[in-house]
N, C-alpha and C positions, 0 to 999 in steps of 0.2 A: 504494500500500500504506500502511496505517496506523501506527502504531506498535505495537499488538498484534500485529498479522501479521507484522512486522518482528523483533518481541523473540519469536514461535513458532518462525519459522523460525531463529533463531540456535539458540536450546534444542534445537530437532532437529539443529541441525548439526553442535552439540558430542555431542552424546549419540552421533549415526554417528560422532566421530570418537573415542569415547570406547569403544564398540563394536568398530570396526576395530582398533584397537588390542591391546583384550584379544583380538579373535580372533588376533593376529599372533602372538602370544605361545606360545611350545611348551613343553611339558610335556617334553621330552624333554630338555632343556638349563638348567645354571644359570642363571637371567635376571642380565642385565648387571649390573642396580642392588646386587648382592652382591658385585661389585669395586668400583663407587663408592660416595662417599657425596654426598648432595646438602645444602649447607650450611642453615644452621637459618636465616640473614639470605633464604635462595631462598626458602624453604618461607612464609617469614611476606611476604615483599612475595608471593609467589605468591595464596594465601589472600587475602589484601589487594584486590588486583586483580580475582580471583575472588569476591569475596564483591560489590564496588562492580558490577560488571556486570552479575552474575547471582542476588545473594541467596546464600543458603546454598547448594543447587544449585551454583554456578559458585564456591563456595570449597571443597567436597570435589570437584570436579570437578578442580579448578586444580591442585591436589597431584600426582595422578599424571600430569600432560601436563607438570608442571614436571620430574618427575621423569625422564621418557622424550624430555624436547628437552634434558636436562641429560645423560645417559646418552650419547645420539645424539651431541654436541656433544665430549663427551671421546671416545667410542672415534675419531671423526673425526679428534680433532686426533693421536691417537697412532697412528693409522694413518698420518696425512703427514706426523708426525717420524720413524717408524721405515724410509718409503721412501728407500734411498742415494741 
């Protein structure tokens, strides 16, 4: 594989998981990210990272996967400080 077909298939890989996501997501229930907040120093190395990988594309991408591993990461850990 070349490095074009290399850098297509990443761009689709994120996009399914970028897809997957929003389909996860229910209309029925507050979303998580309205009890946390995700700090301004995440959001800018997020952006950061996402921008050197992927161009523009992978720095508005980068936001909300920063936002829902930040999300996942705190309901986890207050789930296994609050088991006796």
């Amino acid at each position: 594989m070349n490095k074009h077909q290399t850098m297509t298939g990443l761009r689709l890989s994120c996009a399914a998981v970028v897809l997957t996501l929003t389909a996860c997501a229910s209309p029925d229930q507050a979303p998580a990210t309205a009890d946390v907040a995700v700090s301004r120093h995440a959001v800018e190395n997020a952006v950061s990272a996402g921008a050197a990988l992927m161009g523009v594309m992978g720095a508005v991408i980068a936001v909300p996967i920063t936002a829902f591993l930040w999300v996942t990461y705190s309901e986890l850990r207050r789930d296994a400080t609050s088991v006796p």
